[in-house]
C-alpha positions as CSV (number, residue, x, y, z in Angstrom):
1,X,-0.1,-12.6,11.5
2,X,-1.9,-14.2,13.8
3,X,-5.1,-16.0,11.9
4,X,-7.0,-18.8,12.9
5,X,-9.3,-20.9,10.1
6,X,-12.0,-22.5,12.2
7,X,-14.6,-24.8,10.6
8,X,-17.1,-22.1,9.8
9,X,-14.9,-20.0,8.3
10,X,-13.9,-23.0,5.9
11,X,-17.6,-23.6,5.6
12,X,-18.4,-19.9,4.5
13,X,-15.3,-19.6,2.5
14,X,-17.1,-22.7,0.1
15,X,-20.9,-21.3,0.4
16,X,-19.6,-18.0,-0.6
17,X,-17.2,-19.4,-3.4
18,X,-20.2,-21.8,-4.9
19,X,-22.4,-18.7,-4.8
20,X,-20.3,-16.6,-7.2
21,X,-19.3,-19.7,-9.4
22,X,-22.7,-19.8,-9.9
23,X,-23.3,-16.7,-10.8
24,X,-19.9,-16.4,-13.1
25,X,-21.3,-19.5,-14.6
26,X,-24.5,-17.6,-15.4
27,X,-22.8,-14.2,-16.8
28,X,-20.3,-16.9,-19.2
29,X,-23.6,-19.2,-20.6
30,X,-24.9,-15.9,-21.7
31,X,-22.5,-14.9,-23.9
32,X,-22.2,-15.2,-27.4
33,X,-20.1,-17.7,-28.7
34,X,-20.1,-16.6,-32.6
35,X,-18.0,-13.5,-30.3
36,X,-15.8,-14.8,-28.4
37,X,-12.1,-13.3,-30.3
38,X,-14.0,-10.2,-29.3
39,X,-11.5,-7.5,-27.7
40,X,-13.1,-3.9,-26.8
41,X,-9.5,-2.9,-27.2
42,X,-6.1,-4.1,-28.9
43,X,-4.3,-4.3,-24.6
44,X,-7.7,-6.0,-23.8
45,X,-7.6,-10.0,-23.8
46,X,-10.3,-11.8,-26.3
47,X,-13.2,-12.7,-24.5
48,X,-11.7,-16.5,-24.3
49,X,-8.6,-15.5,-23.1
50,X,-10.5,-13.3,-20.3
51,X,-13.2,-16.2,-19.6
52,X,-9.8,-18.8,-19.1
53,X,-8.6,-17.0,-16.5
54,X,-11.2,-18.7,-14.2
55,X,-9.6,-21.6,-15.2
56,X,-6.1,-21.0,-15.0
57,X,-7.1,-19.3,-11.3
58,X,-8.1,-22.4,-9.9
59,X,-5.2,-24.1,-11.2
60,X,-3.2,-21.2,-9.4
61,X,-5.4,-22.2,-6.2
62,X,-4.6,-25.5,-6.3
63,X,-0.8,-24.8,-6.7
64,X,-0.8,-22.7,-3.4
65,X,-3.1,-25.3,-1.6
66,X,-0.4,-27.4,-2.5
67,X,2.6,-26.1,-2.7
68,X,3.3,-22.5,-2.4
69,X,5.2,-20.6,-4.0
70,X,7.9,-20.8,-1.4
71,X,9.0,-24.6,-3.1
72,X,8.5,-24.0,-6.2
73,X,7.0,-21.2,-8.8
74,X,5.0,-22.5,-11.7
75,X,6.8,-22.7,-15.2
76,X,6.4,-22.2,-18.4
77,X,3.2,-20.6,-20.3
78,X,-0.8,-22.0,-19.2
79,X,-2.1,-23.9,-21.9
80,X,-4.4,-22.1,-24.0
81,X,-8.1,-22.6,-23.6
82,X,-9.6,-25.6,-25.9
83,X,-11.0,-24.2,-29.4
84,X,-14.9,-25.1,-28.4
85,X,-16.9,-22.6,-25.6
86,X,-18.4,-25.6,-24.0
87,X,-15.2,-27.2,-24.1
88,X,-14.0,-24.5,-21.8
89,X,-16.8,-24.4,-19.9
90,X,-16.5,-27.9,-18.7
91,X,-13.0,-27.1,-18.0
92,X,-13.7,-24.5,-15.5
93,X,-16.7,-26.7,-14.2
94,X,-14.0,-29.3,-13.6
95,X,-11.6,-26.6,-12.0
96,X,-14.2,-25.3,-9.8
97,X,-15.4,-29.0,-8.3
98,X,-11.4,-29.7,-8.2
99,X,-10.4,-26.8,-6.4
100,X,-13.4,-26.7,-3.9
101,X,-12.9,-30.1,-3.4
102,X,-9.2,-30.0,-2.2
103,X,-10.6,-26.7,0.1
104,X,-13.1,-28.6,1.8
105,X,-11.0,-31.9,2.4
106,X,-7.8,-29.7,3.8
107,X,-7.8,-29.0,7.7
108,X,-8.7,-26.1,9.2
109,X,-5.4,-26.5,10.6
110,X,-3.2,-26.4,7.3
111,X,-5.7,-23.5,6.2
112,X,-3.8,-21.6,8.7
113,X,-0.5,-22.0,7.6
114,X,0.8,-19.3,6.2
115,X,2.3,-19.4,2.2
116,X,4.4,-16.9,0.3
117,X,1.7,-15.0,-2.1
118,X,1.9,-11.5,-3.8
119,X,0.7,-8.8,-1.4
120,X,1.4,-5.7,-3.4
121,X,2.6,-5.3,-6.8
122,X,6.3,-7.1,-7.3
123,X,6.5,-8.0,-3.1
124,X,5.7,-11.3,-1.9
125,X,4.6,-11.4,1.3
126,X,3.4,-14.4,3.7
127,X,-0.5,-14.9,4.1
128,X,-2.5,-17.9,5.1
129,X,-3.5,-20.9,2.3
130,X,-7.6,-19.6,3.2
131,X,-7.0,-16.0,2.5
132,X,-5.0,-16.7,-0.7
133,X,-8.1,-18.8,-1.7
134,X,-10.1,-15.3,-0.9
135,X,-7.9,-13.5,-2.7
136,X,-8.2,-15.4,-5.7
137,X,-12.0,-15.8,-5.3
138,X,-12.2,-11.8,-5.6
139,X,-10.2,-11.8,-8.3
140,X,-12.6,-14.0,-10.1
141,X,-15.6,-11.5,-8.8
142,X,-12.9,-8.9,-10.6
143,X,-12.7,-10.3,-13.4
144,X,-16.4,-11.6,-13.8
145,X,-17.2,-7.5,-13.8
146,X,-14.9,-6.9,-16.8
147,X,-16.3,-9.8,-18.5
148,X,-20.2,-8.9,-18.6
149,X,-18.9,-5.3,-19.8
150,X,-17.6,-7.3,-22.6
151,X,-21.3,-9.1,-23.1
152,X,-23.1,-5.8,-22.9
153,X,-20.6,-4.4,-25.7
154,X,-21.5,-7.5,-28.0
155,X,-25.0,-7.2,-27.3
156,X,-25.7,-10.0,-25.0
157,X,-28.1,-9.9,-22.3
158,X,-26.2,-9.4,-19.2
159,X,-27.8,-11.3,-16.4
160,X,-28.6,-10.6,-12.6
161,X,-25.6,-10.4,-10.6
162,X,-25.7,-9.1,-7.3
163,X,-29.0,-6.9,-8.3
164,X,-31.2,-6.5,-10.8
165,X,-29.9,-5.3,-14.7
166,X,-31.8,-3.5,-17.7
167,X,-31.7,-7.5,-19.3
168,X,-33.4,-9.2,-16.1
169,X,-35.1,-6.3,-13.5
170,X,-36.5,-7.8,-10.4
171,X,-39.5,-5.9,-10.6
């Protein structure tokens, strides 16, 4: 593949990425937290386990900026998210400065380098270390979407996203 990071790209990949943290952020600080063991179906995932994820994505970032899973594969099971909702919160606050901080300090350079990353379901494929960080930042977007589904069902008000919604019209 041939794929060049340039400095604008880097720069687009962190306004864009800040944007939707933002707005996750917002969709998360609306929910409920008297609901948050909350599972709209016995496969689903609680709503903490589901709003962890952005957490434990960001670790998974960090790994690949890092290290790839060409070295080494993570082991053993992610910690579980901490009992309190702001506790968790403030994790993925932390996660979020953490991970975009190691983005913007890595050079465009080594954001060209290709790592070995899932492409398909069970095949590993080799893609560069930005457009794993893309991939992972539209899995967030992903799972943001699943989450305020699970805020409409406990009757939270489901905030602006990318337009207006019945809780907060534009006009």
């Amino acid at each position: 593949m041939d794929y060049k990071v340039t400095k604008e790209g880097k720069e687009e990949f962190l306004k864009v990425y800040d944007r939707e943290h933002e707005t996750t952020m917002k969709v998360l600080r609306a929910y409920p937290e008297d609901q948050l063991d909350f599972k709209p179906h016995e496969k689903s995932k609680s709503a903490r386990d589901l709003a962890w994820i952005f957490v434990l994505e960001r670790r998974l970032g960090t790994f690949l900026q890092e290290n790839a899973f060409a070295k080494e594969m993570p082991s053993g099971s992610p910690p579980p998210p901490p009992a309190s909702w702001s506790e968790q919160l403030e994790a993925l606050e932390k996660a979020h400065r953490e991970f975009r901080g190691l983005i913007e300090s890595t050079p465009e350079a080594k954001l060209t380098e290709t790592i070995r990353f899932f492409v398909a379901p069970k095949t590993m494929g080799d893609i560069p270390r930005l457009v794993s960080a893309w991939w992972l930042l539209h899995d967030q977007i992903h799972h943001r979407g699943q989450f305020s589904v699970y805020l409409r069902m406990v009757g939270g008000k489901v905030p602006s996203i990318y337009g207006p919604t019945l809780d907060e019209p534009w006009f």
